[in-house]
C-alpha positions as CSV (number, residue, x, y, z in Angstrom):
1,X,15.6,78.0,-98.8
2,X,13.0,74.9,-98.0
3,X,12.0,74.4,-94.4
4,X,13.7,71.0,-94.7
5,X,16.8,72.0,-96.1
6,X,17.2,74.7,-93.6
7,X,15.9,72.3,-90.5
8,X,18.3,70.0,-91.9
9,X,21.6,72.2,-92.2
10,X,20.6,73.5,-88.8
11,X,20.9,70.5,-87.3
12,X,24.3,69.8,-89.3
13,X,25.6,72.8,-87.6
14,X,24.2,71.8,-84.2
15,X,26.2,68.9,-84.3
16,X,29.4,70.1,-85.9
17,X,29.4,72.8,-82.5
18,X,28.7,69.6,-80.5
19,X,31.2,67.8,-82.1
20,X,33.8,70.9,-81.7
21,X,33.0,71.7,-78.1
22,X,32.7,68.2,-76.6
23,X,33.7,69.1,-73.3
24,X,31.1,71.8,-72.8
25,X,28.2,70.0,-74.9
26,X,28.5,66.8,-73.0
27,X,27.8,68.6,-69.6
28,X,25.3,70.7,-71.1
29,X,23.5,67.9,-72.5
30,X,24.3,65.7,-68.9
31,X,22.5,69.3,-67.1
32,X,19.2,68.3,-69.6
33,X,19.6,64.4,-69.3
34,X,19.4,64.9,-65.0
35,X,16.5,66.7,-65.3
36,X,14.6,64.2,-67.7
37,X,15.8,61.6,-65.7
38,X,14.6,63.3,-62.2
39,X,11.2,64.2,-63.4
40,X,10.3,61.0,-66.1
41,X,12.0,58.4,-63.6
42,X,9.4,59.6,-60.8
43,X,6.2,60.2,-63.4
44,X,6.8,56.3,-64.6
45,X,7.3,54.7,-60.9
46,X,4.2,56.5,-60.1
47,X,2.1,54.7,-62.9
48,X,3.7,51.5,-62.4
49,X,3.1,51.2,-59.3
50,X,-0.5,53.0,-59.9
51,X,-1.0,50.3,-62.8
52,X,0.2,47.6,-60.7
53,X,-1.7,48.4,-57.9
54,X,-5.0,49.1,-59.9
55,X,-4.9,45.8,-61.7
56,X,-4.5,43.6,-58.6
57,X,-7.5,45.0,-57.2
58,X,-9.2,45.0,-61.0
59,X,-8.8,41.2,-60.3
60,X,-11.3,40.7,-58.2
61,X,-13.9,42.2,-60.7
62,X,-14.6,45.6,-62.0
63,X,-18.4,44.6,-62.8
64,X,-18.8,43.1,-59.0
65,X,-20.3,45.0,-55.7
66,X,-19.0,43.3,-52.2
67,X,-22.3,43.5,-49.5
68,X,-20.4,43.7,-46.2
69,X,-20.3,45.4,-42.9
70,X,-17.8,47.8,-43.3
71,X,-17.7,50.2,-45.8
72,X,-14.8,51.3,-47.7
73,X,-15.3,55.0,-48.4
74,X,-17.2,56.8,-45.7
75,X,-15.3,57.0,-43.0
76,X,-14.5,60.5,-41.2
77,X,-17.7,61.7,-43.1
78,X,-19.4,62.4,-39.8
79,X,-21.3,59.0,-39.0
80,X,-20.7,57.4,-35.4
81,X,-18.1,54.8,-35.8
82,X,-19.9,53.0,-32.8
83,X,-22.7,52.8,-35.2
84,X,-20.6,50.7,-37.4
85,X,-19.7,47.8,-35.2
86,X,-23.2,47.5,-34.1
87,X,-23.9,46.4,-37.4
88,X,-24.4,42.4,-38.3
89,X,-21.9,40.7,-40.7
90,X,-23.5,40.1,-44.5
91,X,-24.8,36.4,-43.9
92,X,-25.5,33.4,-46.4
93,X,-29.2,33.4,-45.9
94,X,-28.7,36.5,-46.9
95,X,-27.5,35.8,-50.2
96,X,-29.9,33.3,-50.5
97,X,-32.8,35.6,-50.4
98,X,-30.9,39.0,-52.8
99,X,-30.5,36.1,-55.5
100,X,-34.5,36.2,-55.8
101,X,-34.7,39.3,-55.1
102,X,-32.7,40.7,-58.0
103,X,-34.1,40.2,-61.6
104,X,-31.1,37.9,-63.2
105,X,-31.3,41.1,-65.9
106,X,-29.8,43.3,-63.7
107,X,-27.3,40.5,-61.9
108,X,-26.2,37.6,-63.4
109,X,-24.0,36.2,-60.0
110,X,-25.2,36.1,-56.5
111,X,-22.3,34.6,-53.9
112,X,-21.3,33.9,-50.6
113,X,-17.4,33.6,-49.2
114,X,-15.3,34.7,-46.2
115,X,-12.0,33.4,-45.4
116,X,-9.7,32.7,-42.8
117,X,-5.7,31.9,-41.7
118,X,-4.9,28.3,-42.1
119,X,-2.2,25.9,-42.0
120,X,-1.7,22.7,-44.3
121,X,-0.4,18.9,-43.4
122,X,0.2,16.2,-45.5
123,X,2.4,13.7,-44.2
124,X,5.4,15.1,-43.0
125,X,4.8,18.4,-44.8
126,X,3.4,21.1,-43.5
127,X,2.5,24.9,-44.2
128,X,1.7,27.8,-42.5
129,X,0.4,30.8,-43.6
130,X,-1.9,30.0,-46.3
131,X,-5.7,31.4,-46.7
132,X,-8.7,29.5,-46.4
133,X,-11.8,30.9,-49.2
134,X,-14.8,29.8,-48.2
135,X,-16.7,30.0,-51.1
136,X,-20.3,29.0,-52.9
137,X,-20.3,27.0,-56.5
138,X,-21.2,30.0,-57.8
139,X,-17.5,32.0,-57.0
140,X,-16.0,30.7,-59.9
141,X,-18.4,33.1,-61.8
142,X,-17.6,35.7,-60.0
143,X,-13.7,35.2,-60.1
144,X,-11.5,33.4,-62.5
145,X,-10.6,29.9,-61.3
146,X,-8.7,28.5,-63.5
147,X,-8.0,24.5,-62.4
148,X,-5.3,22.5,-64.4
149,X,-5.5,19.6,-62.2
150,X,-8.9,17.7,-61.0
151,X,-11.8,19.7,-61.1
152,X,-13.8,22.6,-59.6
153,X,-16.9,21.9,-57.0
154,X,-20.1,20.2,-58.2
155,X,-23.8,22.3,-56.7
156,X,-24.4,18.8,-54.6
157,X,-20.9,19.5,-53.0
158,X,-21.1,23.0,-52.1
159,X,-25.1,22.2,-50.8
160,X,-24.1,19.5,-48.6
161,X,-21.1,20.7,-47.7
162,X,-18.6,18.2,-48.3
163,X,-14.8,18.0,-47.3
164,X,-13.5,18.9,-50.4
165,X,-10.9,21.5,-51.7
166,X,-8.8,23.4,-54.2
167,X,-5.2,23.8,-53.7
168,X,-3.1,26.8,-54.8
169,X,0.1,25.7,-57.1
170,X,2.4,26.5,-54.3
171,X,0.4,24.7,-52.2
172,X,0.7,21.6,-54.4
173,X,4.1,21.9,-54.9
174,X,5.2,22.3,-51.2
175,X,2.9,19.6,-49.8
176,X,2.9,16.9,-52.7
177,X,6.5,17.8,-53.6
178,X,5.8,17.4,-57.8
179,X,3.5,14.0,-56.9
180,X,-0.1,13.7,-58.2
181,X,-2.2,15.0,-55.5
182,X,-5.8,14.7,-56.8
183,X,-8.1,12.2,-54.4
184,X,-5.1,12.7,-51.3
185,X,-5.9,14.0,-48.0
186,X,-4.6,16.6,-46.2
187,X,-5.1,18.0,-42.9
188,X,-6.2,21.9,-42.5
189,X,-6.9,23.2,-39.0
190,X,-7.6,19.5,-37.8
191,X,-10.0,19.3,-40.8
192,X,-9.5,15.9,-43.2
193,X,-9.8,17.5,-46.9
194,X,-9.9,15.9,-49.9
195,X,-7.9,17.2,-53.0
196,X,-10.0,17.3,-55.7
197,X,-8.6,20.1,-58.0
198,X,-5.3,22.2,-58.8
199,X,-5.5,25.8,-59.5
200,X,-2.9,27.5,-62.2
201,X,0.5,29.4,-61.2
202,X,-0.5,33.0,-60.9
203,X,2.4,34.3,-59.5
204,X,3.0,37.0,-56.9
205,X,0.3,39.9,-56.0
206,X,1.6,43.4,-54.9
207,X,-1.9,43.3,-53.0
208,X,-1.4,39.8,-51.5
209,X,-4.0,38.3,-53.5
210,X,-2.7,35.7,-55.4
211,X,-4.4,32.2,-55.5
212,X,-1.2,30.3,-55.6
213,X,-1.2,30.1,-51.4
214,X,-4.7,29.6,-51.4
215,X,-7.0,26.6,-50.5
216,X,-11.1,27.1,-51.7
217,X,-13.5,24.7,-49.8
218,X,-17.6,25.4,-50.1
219,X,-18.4,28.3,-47.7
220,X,-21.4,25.1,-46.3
221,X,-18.0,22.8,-45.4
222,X,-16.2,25.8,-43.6
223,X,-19.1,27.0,-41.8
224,X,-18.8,23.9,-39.8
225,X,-15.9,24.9,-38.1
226,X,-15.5,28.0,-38.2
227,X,-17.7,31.3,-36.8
228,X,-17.5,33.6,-39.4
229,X,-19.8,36.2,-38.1
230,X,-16.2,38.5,-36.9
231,X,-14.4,41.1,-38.9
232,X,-11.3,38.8,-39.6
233,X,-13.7,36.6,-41.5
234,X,-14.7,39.5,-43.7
235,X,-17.7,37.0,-44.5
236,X,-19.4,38.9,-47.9
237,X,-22.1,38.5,-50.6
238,X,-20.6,39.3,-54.1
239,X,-22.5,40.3,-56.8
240,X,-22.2,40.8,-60.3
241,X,-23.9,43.0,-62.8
242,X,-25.7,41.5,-65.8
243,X,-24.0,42.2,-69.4
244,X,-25.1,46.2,-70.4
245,X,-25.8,47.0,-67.1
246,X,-23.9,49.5,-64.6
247,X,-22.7,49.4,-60.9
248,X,-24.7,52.1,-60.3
249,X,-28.2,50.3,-61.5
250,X,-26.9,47.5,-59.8
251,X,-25.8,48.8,-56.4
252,X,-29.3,50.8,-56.1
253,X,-31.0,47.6,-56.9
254,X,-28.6,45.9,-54.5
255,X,-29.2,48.2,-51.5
256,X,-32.8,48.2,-52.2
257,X,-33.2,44.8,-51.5
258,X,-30.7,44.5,-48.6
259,X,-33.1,47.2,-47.2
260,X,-35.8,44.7,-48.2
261,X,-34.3,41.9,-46.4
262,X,-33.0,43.5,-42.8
263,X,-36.6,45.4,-43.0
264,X,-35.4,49.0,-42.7
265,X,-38.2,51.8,-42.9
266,X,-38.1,54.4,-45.4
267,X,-35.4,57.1,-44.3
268,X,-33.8,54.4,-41.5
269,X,-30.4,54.7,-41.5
270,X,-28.5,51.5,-43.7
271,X,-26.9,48.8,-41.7
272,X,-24.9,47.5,-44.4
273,X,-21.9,48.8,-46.9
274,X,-22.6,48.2,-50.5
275,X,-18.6,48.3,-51.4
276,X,-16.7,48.1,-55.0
277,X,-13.4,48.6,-55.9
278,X,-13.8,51.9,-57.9
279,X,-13.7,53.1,-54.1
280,X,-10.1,51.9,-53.9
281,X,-9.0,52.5,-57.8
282,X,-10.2,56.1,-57.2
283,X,-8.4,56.9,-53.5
284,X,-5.0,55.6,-55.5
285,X,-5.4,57.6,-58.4
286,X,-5.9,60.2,-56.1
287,X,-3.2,59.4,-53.8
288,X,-0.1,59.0,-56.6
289,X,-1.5,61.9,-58.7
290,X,-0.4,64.1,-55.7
291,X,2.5,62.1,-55.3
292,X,3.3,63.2,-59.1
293,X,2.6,66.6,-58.8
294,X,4.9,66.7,-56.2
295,X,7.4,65.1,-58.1
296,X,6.9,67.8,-61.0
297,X,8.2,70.3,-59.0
298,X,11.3,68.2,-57.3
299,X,12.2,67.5,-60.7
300,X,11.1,70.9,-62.6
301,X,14.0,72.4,-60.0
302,X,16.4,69.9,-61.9
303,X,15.5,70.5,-65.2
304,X,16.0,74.3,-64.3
305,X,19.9,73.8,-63.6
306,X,19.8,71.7,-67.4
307,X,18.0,75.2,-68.8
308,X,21.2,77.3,-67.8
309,X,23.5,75.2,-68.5
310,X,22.1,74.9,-72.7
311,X,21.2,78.8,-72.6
312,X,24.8,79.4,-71.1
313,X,26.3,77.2,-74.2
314,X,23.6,78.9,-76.9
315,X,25.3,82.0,-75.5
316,X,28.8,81.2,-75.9
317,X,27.8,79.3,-79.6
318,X,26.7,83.1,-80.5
319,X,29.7,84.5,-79.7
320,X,32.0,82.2,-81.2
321,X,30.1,82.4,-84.7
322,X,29.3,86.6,-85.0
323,X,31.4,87.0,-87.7
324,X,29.6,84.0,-89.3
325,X,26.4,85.5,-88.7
326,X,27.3,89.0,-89.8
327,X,28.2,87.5,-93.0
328,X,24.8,85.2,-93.0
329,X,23.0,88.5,-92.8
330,X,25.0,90.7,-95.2
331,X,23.9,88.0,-97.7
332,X,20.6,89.0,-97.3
333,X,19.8,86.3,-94.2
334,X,16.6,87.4,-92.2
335,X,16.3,88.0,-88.6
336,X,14.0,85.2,-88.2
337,X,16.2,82.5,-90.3
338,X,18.9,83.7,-87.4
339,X,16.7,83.3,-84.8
340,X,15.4,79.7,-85.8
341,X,18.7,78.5,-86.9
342,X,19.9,79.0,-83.3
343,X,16.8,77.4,-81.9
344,X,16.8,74.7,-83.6
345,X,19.9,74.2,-82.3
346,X,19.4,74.5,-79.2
347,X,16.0,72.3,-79.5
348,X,18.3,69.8,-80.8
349,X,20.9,69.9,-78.1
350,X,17.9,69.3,-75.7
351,X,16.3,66.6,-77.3
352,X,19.8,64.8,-76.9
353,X,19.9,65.1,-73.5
354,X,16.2,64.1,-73.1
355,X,17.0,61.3,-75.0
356,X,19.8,60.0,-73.0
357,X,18.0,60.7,-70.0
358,X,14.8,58.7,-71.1
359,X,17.5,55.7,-71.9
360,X,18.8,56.0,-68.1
361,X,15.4,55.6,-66.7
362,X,14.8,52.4,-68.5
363,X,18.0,51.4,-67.7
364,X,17.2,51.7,-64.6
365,X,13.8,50.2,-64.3
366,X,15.5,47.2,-65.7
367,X,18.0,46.9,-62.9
368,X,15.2,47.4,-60.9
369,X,12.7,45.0,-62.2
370,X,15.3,42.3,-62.0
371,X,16.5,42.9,-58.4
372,X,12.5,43.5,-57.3
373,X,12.1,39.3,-59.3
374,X,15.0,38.0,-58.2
375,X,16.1,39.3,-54.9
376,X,13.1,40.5,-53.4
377,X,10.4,37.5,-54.5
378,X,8.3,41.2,-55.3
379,X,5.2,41.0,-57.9
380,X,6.1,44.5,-59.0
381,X,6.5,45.3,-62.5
382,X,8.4,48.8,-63.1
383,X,8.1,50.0,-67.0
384,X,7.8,53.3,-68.9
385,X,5.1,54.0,-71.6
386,X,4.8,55.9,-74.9
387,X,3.3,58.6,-72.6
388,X,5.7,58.9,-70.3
389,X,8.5,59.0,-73.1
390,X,6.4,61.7,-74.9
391,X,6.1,63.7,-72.1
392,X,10.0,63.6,-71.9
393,X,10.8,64.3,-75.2
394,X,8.1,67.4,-75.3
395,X,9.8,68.6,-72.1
396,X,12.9,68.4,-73.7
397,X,11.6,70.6,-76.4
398,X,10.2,73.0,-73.9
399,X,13.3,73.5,-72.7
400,X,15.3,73.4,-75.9
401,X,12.6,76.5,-76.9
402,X,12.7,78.2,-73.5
403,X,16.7,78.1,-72.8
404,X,17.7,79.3,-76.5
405,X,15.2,81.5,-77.4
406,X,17.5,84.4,-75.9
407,X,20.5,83.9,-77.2
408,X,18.7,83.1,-80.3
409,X,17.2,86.5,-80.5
410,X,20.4,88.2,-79.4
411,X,21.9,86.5,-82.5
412,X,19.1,88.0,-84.6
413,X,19.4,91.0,-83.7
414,X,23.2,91.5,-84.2
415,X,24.2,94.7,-86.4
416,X,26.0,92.5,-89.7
417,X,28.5,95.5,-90.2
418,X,29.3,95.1,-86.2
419,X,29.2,91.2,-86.4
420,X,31.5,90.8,-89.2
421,X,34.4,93.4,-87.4
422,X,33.9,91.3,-84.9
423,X,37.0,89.5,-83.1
């Protein structure tokens, strides 16, 4: 007999026991489809959120080093924290002097920003809340600033300093109220600001970073009210690496020049943090692969229950056909066409239940992506990928092989002379 013929009337006889036992299959197969559910519905929350948290901070530039103050790696690695707050914030002079410093082949993007809280008036509108980006002409190169309405800042703007700004979408639509707000003035912080361009809808951040609550003014303009030297100004100079070359060519270069500018001596300890967000990236990977491993076993204890409950059925499936395979085998039927017709069936019944299981955790992601949207105003995004589905469906087959590979060999082994005066 082919392979395909005999995987084929295999599975016909799998599902003619199914079909006769449906009581006992369909908890059988519930015992497999809990399991599946338990550990796929905790490995694909863990990427999502993993995914979703990685490409918020991916936003703000995988090809981009962040001079600042604080570091965001070494801490508890033994160096005085005292030491850190006697350091000096990264400045705008600064900036000035690592842009001719470093070759333009090595970075193509010198800037200077911090931020601050602010609050919004125009008329009798007004909004709380919102973040100030004090920026140089030079930040749209280093993160996307897409404007729909007006325009971005010109160099003569951002040198002199002018009072001029770019509004978030929700910023527009709560202060303007769907009117044209290019060339209106608003108030921030006792500040007069002129509109002069609309950033596009970006939605919600599960990091808080979206531009859509945002207002950008040149870092020259905000420097003239506010001190930005102090850690909740998180004043930085951004930098970003030339085409073909890497972060670690370009943070070397970086930290040489830093060194170059606060004269340090050779072997003097650095007063600065040259910071990216592979630091970050790598602490969450980190974080939700232990999160998953622990998982694993929650789930593994689940899928053990599903194991007994298709070996307990394999079992009783053996009993209820010895006559059948006495016969089988008085034809002349091997032990190993015994053995793998009973696997296969039991591979089979597994693969059902990993299959229904796989269905109930995107079922469930659904119900949870739309109550996350639509109740919760949340910018996560739950889903489950071809790996995480593959990984269910070979589990399922792990278990299929594992659970039915001893009744399977019990049914092999049966005596056909025995089998067939069986009752």
């Amino acid at each position: 007999m082919k392979w395909t013929s005999f995987i084929s009337e295999s599975i016909r006889m799998s599902w003619n026991a199914l079909r006769t036992n449906k009581l006992r299959s369909f908890l059988s197969i519930l015992g497999i489809s809990i399991g599946i559910y338990c550990i796929i519905a905790v490995y694909a929350l863990v990427h999502s959120i993993e995914k979703n948290l990685n490409d918020g901070f991916a936003g703000f530039g995988t090809d981009v080093l962040f001079v600042q103050k604080w570091p965001w790696d070494d801490f508890g690695n033994g160096y005085p924290w005292w030491k850190y707050l006697k350091r000096e914030h990264s400045t705008d002079l600064e900036a000035e002097q690592l842009r001719k410093i470093l070759p333009t082949s090595v970075a193509s993007v010198v800037s200077f920003q911090f931020s601050s809280g602010v609050k919004a008036k125009y008329k009798s509108n007004e909004i709380e809340g919102l973040r100030l980006n004090c920026v140089g002409y030079d930040y749209k190169e280093v993160q996307p600033v897409n404007v729909v309405e007006g325009r971005y800042f010109t160099p003569d703007e951002t040198k002199s300093g002018r009072n001029v700004c770019i509004i978030g979408a929700d910023v527009a639509e709560n202060l303007f109220e769907s009117k044209y707000p290019i060339g209106k003035i608003i108030r921030g912080d006792n500040r007069l600001i002129r509109v002069i361009g609309v950033m596009e809808k970006q939605g919600e951040s599960i990091i808080n970073a979206s531009t859509d609550n945002q207002i950008l003014i040149p870092y020259t303009f905000g420097k003239s009210f506010i001190n930005y030297k102090s850690d909740r100004h998180s004043p930085q100079i951004t930098i970003k690496s030339a085409e073909g070359i890497s972060l670690k060519t370009l943070s070397w270069e970086v930290e040489q020049g830093m060194r170059q500018i606060r004269r340090l001596r050779p072997g003097e300890d650095k007063d600065f943090a040259v910071n990216k967000m592979s630091m970050i990236t790598d602490v969450i990977s980190s974080l939700f692969g232990t999160v998953q491993t622990i998982g694993l076993f929650i789930g593994l204890f689940a899928v053990l229950v599903g194991c007994f409950g298709v070996a307990n059925i394999m079992f009783v499936s053996v009993k209820e056909r010895t006559q059948e395979i006495g016969i089988q085998k008085s034809l002349g039927a091997k032990r190993s066409f015994i053995l793998m017709q009973f696997l296969i069936e039991a591979i089979f019944l597994c693969i059902i239940g990993g299959m229904f299981g796989l269905f109930l955790v995107w079922l469930s992601f659904q119900g949870g992506n739309w109550f996350l949207h639509h109740k919760m105003d949340s910018a996560i995004n739950l889903f489950i990928s071809g790996s995480d589905i593959s990984f269910g469906l070979i589990m399922a087959i792990v278990v299929g092989i594992i659970s039915g590979y001893l009744p399977s060999f019990t049914a092999s082994r049966l005596n056909p002379i025995d089998a067939i005066r069986s009752k």
